[in-house]
VORO-282586 format. One record per residue (C-alpha): chain; x, y, z. Coordinates in steps of 0.2 Angstrom, whole numbers, m for minus. Layout:
<rs>
A,X,Y,Z
...
</rs>
This chain:
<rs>
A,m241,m265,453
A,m229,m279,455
A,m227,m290,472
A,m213,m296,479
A,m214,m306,494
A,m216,m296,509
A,m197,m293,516
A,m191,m292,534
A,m186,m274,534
A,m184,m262,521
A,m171,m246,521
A,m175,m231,510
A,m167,m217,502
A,m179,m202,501
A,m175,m183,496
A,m190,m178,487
A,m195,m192,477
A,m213,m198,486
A,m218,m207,469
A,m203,m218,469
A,m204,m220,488
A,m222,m227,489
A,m220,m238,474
A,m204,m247,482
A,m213,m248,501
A,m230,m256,493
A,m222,m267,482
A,m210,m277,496
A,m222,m273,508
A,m209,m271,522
A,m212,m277,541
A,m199,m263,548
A,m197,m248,541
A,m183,m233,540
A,m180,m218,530
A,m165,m212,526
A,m168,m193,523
A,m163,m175,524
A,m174,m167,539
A,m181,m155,525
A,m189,m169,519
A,m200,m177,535
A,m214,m166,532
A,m214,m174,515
A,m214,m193,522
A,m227,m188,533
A,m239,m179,521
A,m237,m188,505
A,m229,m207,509
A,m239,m210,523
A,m255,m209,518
A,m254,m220,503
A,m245,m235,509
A,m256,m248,506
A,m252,m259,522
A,m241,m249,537
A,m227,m257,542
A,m228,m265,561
A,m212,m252,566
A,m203,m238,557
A,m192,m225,561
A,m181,m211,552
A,m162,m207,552
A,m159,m189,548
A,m144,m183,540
A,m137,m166,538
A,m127,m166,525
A,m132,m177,508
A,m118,m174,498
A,m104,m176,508
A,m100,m196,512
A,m91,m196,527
A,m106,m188,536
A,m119,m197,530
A,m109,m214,534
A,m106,m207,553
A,m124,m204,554
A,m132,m221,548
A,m116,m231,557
A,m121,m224,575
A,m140,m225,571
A,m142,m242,559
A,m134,m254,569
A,m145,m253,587
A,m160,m249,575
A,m158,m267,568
A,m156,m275,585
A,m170,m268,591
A,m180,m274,577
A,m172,m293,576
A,m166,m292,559
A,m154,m306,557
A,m140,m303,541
A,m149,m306,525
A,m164,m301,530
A,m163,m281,524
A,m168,m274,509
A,m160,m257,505
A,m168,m243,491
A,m156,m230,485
A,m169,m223,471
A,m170,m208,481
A,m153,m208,489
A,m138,m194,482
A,m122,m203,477
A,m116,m198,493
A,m130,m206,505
A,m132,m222,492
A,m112,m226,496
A,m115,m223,513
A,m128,m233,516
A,m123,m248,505
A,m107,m249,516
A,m117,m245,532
A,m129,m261,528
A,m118,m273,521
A,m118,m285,536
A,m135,m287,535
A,m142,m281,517
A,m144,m294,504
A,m155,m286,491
A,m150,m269,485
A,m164,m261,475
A,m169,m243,463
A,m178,m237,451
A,m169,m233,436
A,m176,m220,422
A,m181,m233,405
A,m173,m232,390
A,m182,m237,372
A,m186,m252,371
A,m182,m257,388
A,m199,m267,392
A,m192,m280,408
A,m201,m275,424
A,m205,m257,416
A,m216,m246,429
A,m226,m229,427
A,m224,m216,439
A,m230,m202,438
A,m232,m202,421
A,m213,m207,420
A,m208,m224,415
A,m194,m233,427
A,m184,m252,428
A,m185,m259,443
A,m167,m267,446
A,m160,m277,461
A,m145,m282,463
A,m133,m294,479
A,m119,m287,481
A,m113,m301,491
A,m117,m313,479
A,m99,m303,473
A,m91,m298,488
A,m94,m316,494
A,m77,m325,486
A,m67,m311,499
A,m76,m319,516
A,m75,m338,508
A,m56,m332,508
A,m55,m327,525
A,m67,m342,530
A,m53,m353,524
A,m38,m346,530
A,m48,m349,548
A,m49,m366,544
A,m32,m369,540
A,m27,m360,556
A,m38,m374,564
A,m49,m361,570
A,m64,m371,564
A,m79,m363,576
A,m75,m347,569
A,m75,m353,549
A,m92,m361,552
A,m97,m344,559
A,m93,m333,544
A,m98,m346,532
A,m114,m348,539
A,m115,m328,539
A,m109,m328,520
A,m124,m342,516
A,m136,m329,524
A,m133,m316,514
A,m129,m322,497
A,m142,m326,483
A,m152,m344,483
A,m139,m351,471
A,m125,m350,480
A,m133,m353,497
A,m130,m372,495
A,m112,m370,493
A,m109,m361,506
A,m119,m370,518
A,m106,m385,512
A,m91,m375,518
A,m101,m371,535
A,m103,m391,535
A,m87,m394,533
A,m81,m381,545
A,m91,m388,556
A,m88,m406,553
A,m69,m404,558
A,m72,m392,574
A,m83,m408,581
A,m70,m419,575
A,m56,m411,584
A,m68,m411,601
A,m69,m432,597
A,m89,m430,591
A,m85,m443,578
A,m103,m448,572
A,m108,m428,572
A,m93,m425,561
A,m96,m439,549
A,m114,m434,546
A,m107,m415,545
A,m95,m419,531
A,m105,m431,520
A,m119,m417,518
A,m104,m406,514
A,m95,m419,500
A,m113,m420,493
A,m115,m402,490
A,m98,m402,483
A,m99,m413,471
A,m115,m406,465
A,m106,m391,464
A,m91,m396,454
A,m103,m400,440
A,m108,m382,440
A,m91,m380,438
A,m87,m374,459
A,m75,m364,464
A,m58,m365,459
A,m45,m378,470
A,m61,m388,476
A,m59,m403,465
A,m43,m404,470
A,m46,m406,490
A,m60,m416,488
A,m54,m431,486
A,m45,m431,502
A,m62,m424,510
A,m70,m440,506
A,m56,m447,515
A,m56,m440,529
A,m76,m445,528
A,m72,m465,526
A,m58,m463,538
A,m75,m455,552
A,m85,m469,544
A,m76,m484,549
A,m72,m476,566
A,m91,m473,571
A,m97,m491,565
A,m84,m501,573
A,m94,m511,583
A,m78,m518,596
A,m74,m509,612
A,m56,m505,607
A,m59,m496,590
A,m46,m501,579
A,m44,m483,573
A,m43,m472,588
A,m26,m475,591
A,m22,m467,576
A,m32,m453,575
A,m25,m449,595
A,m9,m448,589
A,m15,m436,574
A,m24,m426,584
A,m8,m426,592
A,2,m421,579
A,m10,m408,574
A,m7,m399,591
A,9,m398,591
A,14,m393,573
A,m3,m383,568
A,m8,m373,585
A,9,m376,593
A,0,m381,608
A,14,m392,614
A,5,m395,633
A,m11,m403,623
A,1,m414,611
A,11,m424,624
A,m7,m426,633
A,m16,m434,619
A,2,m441,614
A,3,m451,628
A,m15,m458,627
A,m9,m461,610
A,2,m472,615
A,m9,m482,629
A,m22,m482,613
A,m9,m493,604
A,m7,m505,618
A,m27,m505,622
A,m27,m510,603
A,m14,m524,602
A,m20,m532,619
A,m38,m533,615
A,m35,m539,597
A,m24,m551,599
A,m26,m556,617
A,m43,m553,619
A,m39,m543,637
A,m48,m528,640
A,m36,m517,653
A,m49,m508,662
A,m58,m526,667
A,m42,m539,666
A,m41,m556,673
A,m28,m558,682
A,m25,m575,675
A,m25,m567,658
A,m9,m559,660
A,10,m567,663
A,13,m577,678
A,25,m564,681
A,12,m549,683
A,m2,m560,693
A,2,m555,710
A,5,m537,707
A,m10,m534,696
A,m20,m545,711
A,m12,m533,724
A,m9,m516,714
A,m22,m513,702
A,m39,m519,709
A,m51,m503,710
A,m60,m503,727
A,m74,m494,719
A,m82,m507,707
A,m68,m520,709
A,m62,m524,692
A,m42,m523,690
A,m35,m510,675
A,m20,m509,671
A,m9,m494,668
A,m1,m489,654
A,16,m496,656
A,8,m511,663
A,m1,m514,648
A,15,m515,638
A,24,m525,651
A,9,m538,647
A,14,m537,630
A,32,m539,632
A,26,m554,643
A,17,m561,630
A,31,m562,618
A,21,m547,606
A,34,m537,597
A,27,m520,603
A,27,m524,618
A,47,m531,614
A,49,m515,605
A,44,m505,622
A,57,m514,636
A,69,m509,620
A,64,m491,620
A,63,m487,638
A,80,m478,641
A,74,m468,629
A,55,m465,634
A,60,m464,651
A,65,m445,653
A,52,m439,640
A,38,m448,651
A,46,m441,665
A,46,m422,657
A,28,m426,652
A,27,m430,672
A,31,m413,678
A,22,m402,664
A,10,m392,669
A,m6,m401,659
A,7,m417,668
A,8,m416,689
A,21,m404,688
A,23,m385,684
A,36,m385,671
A,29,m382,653
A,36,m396,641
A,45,m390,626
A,41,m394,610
A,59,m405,606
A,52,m417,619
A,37,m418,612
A,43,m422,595
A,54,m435,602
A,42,m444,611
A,31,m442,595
A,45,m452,584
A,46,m468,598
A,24,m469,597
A,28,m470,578
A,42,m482,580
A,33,m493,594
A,19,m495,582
A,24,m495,565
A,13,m484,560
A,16,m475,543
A,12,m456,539
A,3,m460,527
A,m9,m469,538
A,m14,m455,549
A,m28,m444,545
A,m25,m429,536
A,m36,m412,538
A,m37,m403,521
A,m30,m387,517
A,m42,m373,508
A,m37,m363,495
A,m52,m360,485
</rs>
């Protein structure tokens, strides 16, 4: 008799085949055990299976139904009974096999559909034709194919849809989730591929919570994967996305290994990431928060590169004659006695310096002005007035102008459609 390796759990059709039965549990030599049977047909289990299964599963159980011909019933029966069974016995998706030898057409559509969230390996014996010599078995004096087949090695491109249309939603926990659930339960060829998009997933979702090293190590496992997978051919639309992928990969890259304490590329991603709130989630309390530390990012970037002034520990003699006294009296921190600067500060040092974004700033403040002051009284502000989305986007054009940034220049999050 053939050996597979022994399998996690093991759910059998069984209406009066013993034969067939004992074959398929000896051969996976199951750890958990159910039957899937009319009750006419426990005695049978219990007199003829029984006894000649070479090794006894750790637990088994039954699910008896009333009815074998008739779908509906049998599905009611195995959906109220399978689930809790499996919990109880820690069987994680992927782990089941499921054998419909013995099962009527009824009971095997029901119990495929019943066990699809954690079945990955449908099995049955199959009467042999002539000449049909591939895994051919005797029983009883009959000779049988063992066949198996994933059905979610094909059910598969549906979820990969779904994971995708998560992630362009930006809901990036939950596409990891059911790509990881997809990459349990498909065949071992496509488990790499999957596990790429759970990478990816993943890699974005620690991305937009500021995990920058995480992400980066998340998406260069996932580009690796990918590209082996587009010389297999992959699946369709990947090649095109992935060039932007990579980008997004550099883009992490130069962000985690900058070695200064003002990274030149958080400024832009802030303002991104602002962007990304208030036109993909519409979230348009999160985009003037990270907008405006956005904006502060730019200054923190100009001062310190070319000024060398870090604004949470400024010299007072750093700044303009003009800002001296007030930073010695205003902005000193009585807890570890360093002077910072606020934000406008910061881009009145600029101006004071004779730097064109800080020029750019006195030039735009009666426009600034009342969006800063709407972003005052928001609620995510000091206030309890939600901001609208208009002020948002206004205050969203003046960061862009003030630093002459282009577009182009901000990181981009891909779209799926694969």
């Amino acid at each position: 008799m053939a050996h597979d390796q022994p399998v996690k759990a093991l759910v059998i059709a069984l209406t009066d085949d013993a034969a067939a039965a004992i074959y398929s549990i000896n051969r996976l030599q199951p750890d958990s055990l159910c039957f899937v049977l009319p009750a006419g047909a426990k005695a049978l289990v219990e007199s003829d299976v029984q006894p000649k299964i070479a090794q006894m599963p750790r637990r088994w159980d039954w699910i008896l139904l009333e009815e074998t011909g008739e779908f509906v019933g049998c599905y009611r029966a195995l959906s109220q009974a399978l689930p809790e069974m499996l919990r109880t016995w820690d069987v994680q998706p992927g782990e089941l096999v499921v054998d419909v030898t013995g099962a009527t057409p009824a009971m095997a559509g029901a119990l495929t559909l019943a066990t699809l969230s954690h079945s990955s390996r449908i099995v049955s014996l199959v009467p042999a034709r002539e000449g049909q010599e591939d895994d051919r078995i005797d029983i009883a004096g009959n000779p049988f194919l063992w066949t198996q087949g994933n059905p979610w090695d094909e059910a598969a491109s549906v979820s990969r849809r779904e994971g995708c249309d998560l992630f362009n939603r930006g809901l990036f926990a939950a596409s990891a989730k059911l790509f990881r659930e997809v990459e349990a339960r498909v065949s071992g060829g496509q488990k790499p591929l999957y596990r790429a998009f759970a990478d990816l997933a993943d890699g974005y979702d620690l991305w937009e919570r500021f995990h920058y090293r995480q992400a980066w190590e998340k998406l260069k496992n996932a580009v690796k994967a990918f590209d082996m997978a587009l010389v297999w051919g992959g699946p369709q639309g990947l090649k095109a996305i992935l060039p932007l992928i990579k980008a997004n990969a550099g883009f992490l890259e130069r962000l985690v290994l900058d070695p200064a304490p003002v990274k030149d590329l958080q400024a832009l991603d802030l303002l991104a990431y602002a962007g990304r709130r208030l036109h993909g989630t519409h979230d348009s309390e999160a985009a003037m928060v990270s907008l405006i530390r956005a904006l502060e990012a730019f200054a923190q970037r100009q001062l310190f590169k070319q000024y060398q002034i870090k604004t949470w520990d400024v010299q007072p003699e750093q700044l303009p004659q003009a800002l001296q006294e007030t930073c010695r009296s205003c902005w000193l921190e009585d807890l570890d006695g360093k002077y910072k600067l606020p934000m406008q500060a910061q881009f009145r040092t600029l101006a004071g310096l004779g730097d064109q974004m800080g020029q750019a700033f006195l030039r735009e403040w009666p426009t600034m002005k009342p969006l800063l002051d709407a972003a005052n009284q928001a609620i995510l502000g000091h206030g309890f007035e939600p901001v609208k989305a208009e002020r948002v986007q206004q205050l969203y054009d003046v960061v862009v102008r003030l630093s002459g940034v282009h577009e182009a220049s901000l990181p981009k999050f891909p779209g799926l459609a694969l």
